[in-house]
Structures are given as structure tokens and as C-alpha cells.
ChimeraX commands (.cxc) that place a marker at each C-alpha (Angstrom):
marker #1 position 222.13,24.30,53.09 radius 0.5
marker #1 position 220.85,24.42,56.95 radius 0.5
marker #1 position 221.63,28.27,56.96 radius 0.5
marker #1 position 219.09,28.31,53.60 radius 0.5
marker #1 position 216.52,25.60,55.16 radius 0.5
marker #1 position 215.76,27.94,58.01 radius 0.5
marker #1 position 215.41,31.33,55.44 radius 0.5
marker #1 position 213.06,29.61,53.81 radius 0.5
marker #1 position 211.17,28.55,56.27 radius 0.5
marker #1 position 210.56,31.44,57.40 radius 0.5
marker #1 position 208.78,32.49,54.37 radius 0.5
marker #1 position 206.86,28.81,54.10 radius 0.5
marker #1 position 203.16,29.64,52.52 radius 0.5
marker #1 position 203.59,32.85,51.74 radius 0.5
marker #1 position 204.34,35.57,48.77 radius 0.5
marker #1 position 206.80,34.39,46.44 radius 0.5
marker #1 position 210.14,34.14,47.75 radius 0.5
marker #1 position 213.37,33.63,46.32 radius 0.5
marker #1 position 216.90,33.83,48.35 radius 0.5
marker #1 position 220.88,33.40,47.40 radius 0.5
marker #1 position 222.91,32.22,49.87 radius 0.5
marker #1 position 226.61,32.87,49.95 radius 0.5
marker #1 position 229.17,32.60,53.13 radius 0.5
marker #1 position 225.65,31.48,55.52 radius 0.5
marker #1 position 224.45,34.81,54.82 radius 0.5
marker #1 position 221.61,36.10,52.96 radius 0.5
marker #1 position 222.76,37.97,49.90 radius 0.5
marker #1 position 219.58,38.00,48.09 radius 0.5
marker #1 position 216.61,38.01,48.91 radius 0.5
marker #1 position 213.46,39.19,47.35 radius 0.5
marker #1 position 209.23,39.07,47.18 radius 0.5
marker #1 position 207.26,38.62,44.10 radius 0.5
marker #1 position 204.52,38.61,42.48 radius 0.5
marker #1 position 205.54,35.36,41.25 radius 0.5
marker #1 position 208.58,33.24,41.93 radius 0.5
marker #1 position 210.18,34.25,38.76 radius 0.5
marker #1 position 210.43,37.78,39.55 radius 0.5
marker #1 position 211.63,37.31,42.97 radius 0.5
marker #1 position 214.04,35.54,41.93 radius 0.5
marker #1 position 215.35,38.09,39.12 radius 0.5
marker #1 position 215.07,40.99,41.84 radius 0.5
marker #1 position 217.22,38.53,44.13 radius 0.5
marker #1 position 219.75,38.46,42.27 radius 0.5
marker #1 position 219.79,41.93,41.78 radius 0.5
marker #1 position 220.33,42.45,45.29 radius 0.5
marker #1 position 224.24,41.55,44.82 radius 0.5
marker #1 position 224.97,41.01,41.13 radius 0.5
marker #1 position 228.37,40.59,41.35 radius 0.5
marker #1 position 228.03,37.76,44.53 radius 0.5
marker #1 position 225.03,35.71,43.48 radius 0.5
marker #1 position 227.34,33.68,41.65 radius 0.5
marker #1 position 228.05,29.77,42.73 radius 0.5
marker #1 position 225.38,30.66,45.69 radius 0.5
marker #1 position 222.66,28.63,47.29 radius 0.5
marker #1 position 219.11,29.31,45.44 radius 0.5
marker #1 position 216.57,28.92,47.54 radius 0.5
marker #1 position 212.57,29.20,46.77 radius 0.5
marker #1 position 209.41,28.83,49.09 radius 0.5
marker #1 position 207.20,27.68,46.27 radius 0.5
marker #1 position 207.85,24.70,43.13 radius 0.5
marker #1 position 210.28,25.34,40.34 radius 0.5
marker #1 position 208.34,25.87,37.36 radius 0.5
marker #1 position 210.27,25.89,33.78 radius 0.5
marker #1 position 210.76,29.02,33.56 radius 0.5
marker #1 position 212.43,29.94,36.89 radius 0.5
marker #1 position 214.40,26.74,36.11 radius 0.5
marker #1 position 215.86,28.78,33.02 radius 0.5
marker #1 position 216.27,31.97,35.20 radius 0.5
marker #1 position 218.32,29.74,37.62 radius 0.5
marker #1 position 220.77,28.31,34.22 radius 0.5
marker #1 position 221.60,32.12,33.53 radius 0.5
marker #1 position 224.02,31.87,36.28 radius 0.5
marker #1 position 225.85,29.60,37.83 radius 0.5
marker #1 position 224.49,27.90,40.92 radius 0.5
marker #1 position 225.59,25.43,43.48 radius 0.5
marker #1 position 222.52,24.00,44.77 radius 0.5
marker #1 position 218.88,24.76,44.38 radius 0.5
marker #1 position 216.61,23.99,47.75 radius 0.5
marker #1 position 212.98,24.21,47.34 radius 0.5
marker #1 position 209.88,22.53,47.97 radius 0.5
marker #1 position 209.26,21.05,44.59 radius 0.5
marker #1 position 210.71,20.84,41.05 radius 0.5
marker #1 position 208.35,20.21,38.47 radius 0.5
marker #1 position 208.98,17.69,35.69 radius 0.5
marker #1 position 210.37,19.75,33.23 radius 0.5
marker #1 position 212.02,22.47,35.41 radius 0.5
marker #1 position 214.09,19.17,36.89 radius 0.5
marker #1 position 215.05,18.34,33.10 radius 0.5
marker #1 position 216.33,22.10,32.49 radius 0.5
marker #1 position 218.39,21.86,35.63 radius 0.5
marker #1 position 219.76,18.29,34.98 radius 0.5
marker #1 position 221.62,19.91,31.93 radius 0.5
marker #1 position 223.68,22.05,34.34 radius 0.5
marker #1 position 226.68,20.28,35.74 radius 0.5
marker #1 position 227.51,19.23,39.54 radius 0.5
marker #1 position 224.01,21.49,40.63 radius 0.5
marker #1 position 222.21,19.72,43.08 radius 0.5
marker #1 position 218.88,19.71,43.51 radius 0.5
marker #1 position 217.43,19.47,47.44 radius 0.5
marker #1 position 213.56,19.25,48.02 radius 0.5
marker #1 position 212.59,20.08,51.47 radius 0.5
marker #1 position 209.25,19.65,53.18 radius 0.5
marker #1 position 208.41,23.10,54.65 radius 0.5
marker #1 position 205.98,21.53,57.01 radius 0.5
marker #1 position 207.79,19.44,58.62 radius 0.5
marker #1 position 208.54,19.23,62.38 radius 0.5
marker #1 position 212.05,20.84,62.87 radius 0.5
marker #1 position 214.70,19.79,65.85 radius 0.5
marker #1 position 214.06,21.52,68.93 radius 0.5
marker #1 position 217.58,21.29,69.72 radius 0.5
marker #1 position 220.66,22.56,67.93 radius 0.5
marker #1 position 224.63,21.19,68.28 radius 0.5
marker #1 position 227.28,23.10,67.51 radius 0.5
marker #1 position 230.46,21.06,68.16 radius 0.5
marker #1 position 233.29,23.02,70.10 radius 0.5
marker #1 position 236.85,22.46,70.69 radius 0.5
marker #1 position 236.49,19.42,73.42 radius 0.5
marker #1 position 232.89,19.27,73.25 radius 0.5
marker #1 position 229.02,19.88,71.79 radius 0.5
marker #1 position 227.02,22.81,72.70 radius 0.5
marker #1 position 223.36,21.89,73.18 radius 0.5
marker #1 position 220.59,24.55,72.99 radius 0.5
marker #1 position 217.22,25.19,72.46 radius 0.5
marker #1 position 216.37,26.66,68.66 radius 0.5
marker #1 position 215.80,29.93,68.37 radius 0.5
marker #1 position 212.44,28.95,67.26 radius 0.5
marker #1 position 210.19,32.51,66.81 radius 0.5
marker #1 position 210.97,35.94,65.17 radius 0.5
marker #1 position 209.31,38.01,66.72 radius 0.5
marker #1 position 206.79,40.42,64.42 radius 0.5
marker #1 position 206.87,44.87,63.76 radius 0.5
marker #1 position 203.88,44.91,65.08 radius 0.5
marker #1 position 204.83,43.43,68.46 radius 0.5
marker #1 position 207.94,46.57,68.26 radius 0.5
marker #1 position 207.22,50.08,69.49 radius 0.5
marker #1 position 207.41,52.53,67.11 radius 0.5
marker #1 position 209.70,55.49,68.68 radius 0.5
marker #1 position 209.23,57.85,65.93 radius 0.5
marker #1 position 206.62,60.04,65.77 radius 0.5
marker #1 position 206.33,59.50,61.92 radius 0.5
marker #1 position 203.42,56.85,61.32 radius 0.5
marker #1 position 204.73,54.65,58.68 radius 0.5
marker #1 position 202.69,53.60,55.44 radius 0.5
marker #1 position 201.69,49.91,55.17 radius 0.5
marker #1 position 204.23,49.58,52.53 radius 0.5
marker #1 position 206.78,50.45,54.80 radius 0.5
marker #1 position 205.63,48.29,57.59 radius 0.5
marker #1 position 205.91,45.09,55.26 radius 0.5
marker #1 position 209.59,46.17,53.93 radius 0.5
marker #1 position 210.06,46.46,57.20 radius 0.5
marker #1 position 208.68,43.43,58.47 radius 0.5
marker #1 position 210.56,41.49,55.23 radius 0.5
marker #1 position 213.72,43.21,56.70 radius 0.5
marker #1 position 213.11,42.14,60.50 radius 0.5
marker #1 position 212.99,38.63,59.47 radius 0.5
marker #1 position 215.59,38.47,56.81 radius 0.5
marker #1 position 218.65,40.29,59.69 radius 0.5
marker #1 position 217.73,37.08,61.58 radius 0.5
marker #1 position 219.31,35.20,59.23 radius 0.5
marker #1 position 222.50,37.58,58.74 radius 0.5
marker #1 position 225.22,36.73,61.36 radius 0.5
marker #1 position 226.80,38.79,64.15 radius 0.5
marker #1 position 225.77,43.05,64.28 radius 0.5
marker #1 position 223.54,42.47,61.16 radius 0.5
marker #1 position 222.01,45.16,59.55 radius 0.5
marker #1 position 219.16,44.57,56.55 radius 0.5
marker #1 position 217.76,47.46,54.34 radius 0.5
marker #1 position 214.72,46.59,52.07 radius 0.5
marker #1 position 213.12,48.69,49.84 radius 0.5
marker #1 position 209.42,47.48,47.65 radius 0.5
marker #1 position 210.53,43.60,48.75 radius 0.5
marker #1 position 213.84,43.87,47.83 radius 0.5
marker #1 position 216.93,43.59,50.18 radius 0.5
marker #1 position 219.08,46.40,49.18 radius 0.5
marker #1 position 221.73,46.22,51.90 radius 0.5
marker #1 position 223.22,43.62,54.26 radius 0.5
marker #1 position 225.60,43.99,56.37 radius 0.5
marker #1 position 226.93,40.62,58.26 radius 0.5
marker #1 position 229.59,39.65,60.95 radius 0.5
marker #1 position 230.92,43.38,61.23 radius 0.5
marker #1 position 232.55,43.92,64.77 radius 0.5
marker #1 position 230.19,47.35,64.51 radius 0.5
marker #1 position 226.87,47.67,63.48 radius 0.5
marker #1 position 227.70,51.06,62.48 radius 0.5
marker #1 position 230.05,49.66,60.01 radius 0.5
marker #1 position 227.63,46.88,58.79 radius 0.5
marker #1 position 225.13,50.38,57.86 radius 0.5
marker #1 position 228.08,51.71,56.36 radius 0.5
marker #1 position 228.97,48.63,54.39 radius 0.5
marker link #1:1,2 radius 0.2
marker link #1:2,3 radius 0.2
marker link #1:3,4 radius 0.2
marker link #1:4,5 radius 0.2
marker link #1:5,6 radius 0.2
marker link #1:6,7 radius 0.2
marker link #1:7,8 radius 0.2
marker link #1:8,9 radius 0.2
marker link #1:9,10 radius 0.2
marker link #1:10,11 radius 0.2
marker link #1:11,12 radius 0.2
marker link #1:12,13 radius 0.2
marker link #1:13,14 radius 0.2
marker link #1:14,15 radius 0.2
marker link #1:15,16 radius 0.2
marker link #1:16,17 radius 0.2
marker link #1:17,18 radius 0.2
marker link #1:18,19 radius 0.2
marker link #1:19,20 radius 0.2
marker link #1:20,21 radius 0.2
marker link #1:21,22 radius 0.2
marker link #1:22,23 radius 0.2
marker link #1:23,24 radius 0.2
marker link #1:24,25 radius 0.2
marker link #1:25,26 radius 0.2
marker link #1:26,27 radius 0.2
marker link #1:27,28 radius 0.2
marker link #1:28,29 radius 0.2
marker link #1:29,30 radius 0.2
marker link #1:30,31 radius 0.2
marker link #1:31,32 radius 0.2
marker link #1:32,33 radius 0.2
marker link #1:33,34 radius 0.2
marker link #1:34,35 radius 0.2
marker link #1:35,36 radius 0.2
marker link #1:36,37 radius 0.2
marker link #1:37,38 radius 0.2
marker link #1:38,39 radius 0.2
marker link #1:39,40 radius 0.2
marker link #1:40,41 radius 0.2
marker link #1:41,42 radius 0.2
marker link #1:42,43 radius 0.2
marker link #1:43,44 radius 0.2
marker link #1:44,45 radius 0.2
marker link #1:45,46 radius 0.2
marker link #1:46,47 radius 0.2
marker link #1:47,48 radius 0.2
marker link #1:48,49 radius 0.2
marker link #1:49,50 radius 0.2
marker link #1:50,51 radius 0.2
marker link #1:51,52 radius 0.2
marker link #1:52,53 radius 0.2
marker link #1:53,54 radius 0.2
marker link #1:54,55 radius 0.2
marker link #1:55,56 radius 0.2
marker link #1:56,57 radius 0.2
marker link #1:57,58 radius 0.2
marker link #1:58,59 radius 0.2
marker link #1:59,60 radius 0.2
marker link #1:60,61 radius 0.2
marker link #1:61,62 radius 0.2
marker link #1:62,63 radius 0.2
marker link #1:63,64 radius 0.2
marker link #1:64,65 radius 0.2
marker link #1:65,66 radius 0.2
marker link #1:66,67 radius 0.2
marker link #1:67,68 radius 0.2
marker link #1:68,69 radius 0.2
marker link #1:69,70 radius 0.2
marker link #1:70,71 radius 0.2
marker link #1:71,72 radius 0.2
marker link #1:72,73 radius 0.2
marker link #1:73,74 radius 0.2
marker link #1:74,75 radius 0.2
marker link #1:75,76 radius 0.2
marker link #1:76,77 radius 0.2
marker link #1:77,78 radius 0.2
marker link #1:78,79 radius 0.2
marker link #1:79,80 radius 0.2
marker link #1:80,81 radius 0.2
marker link #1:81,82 radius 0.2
marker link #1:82,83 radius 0.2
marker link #1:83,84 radius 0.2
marker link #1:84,85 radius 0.2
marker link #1:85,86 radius 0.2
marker link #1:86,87 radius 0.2
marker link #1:87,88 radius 0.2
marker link #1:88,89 radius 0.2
marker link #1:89,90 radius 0.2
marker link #1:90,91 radius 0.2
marker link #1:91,92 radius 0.2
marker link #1:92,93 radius 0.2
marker link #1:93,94 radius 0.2
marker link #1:94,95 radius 0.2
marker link #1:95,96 radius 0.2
marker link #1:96,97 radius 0.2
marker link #1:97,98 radius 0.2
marker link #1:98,99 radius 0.2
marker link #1:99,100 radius 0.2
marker link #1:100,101 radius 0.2
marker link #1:101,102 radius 0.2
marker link #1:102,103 radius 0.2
marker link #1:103,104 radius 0.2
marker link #1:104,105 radius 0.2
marker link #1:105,106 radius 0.2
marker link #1:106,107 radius 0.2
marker link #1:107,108 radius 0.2
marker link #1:108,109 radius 0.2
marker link #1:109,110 radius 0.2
marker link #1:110,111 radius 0.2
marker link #1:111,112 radius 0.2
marker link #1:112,113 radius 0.2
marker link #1:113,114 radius 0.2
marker link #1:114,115 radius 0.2
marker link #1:115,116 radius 0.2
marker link #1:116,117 radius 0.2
marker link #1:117,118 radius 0.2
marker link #1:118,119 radius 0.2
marker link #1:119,120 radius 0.2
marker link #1:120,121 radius 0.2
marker link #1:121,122 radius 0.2
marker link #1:122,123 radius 0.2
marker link #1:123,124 radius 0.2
marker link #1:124,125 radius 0.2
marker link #1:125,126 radius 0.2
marker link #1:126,127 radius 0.2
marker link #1:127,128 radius 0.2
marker link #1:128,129 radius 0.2
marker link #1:129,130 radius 0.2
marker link #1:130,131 radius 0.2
marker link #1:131,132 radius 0.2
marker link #1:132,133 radius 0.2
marker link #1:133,134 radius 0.2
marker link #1:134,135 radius 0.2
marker link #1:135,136 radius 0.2
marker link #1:136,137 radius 0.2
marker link #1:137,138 radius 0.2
marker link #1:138,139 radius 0.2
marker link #1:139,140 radius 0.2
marker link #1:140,141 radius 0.2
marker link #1:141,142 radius 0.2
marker link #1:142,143 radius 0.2
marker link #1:143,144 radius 0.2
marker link #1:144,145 radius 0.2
marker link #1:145,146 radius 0.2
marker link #1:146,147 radius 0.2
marker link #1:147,148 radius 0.2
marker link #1:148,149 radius 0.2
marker link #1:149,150 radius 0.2
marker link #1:150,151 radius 0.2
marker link #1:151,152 radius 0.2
marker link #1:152,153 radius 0.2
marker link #1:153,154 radius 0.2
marker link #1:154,155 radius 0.2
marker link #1:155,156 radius 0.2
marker link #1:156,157 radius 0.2
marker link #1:157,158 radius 0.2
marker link #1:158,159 radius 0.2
marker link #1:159,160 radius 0.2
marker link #1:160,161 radius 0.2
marker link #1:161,162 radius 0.2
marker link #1:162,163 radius 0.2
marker link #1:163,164 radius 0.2
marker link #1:164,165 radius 0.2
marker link #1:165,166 radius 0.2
marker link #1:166,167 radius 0.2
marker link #1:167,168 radius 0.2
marker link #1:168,169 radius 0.2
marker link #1:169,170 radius 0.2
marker link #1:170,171 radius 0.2
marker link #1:171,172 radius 0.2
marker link #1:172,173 radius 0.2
marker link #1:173,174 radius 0.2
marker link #1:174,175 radius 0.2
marker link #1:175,176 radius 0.2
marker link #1:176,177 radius 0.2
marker link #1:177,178 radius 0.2
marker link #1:178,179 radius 0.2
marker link #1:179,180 radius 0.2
marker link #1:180,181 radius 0.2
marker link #1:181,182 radius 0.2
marker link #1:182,183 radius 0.2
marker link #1:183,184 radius 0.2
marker link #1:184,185 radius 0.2
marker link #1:185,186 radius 0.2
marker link #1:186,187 radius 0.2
marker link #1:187,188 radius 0.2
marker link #1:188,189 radius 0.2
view
């Protein structure tokens, strides 16, 4: 849940946004015109993994994406809101939980990690930083469509763990490879 609290925050107020967490990873994650369709295209991300994931929205659960979320199995569904009768769709699944989070809210400064004889203490990694802050090395000007996959991918590899790789195409994350010793390999993957 805290590795799908901070992916969605980082799409708080924006373009429909739907996410499936598995292993702390991002293994869907998609843009929509509404939250409906990001949602379908996240699960096609990985349709064989989505399965007993974390679902995670940056906008309400309306009725229908309630019904898109019952297709499948879930484990728990984080988002902002539920509305009345997307919560009584969901109640007929068993052992889902439902977790509203305030996307506003003030986060910790500080993270703890427990260790083997002790806590590590450090500052969140509170910023990601932006494309257009990059340098572009190619001498290729990229289209604006490009520069938002791009941008969608450059905050989504955030979230991947250890010599992460993210490929998005039109909103969609078509490739993610986490926690490969190589980042060759995680391309590869």
C-alpha cells in the first residue's frame, strides 16, 4: 500500500490515472480519458500479473470502474473516493479492501527503514524531477506526444526498484523492467 500511496501521488489532480501494483512495483499503469479506460489499458499492460494486485486510482470510483475492478480479482483498491454505489459493487467481492487516501495531505518528511540492529533515517525523496529540466542529446526533436509518454515514463521508473527501466507508448506502460542487477537486462526483459 505505501509503494501505491506514493504512485499515486504522483499523479494527484491530474489526467485519469489508474495503476496495479504487484511485488512494490508498478505493473500497470495507464492515462485516460476517463478513469475507466485507464484502468482497462492498465491492466493490459501485464494481463497475465494484474491478478490479486493493488488497484490504485487518482480520481473517485464511480460504478462502473467499480465493475471493471470485479472482472478480476483484486487485493485492495486505494483511491481518493468511492462513491455510494461503486462501494456497494465492491462490498460483494470477498476479503477486498477498500483504502481512501487524501492526496493532499502533508506527507512525512522522513522515511525509516528498519535494518538488522537498527533504523535508517532519511530525508524523502520528495521531487521527480521533469523532461523538460533533461537535455535532449539527440538531434531528433521529439513530438509533444512523445515528450508526455516520456514524461509519464520518467515518473512511473521512479517507482520501479533497483536499474529500472519504463517504456510507454500513447499513456500506456508497455515495459518494466525492476530490480535487474543490469539495466541492460531490465530493457531486455
Amino acid at each position: 500500500c505505501d509503494a501505491a500511496c506514493k504512485l499515486v501521488r504522483s499523479f494527484a489532480g491530474g489526467v485519469p490515472f489508474a495503476g496495479i501494483i504487484k511485488h512494490l512495483n508498478p505493473g500497470g499503469a495507464a492515462l485516460g480519458a476517463s478513469l475507466e479506460e485507464a484502468l482497462h489499458k492498465a491492466k493490459r499492460c501485464d494481463p497475465r500479473s494484474h491478478f490479486g494486485g493493488i488497484i490504485v486510482c487518482n480520481q473517485s470510483i464511480n460504478r462502473q470502474v467499480a465493475e471493471a475492478i470485479r472482472e478480476d480479482f483484486a487485493e485492495i483498491i486505494l483511491a481518493p473516493d468511492f462513491e455510494e454505489d461503486a462501494f456497494s459493487v465492491l462490498s460483494r467481492s470477498k476479503n477486498l479492501r477498500l483504502m481512501q487516501i487524501d492526496l493532499d495531505a502533508a506527507v512525512n518528511p522522513l522515511v525509516l527503514r528498519s535494518i538488522e540492529g537498527g533504523i535508517l533515517i532519511q530525508d524523502r525523496d520528495r521531487r521527480i524531477s521533469t523532461v523538460a529540466e533533461a537535455e535532449l542529446v539527440t538531434g531528433r526533436k521529439i513530438s509533444a506526444a512523445e515528450q508526455n509518454d516520456l514524461q509519464f515514463a520518467w515518473v512511473l521508473v521512479s517507482h520501479l526498484k533497483s536499474n529500472a527501466v519504463a517504456i510507454v507508448r500513447e499513456g500506456l506502460l508497455i515495459g518494466a523492467g525492476a530490480g535487474q542487477m543490469s539495466r541492460i537486462d531490465a530493457v531486455e526483459l
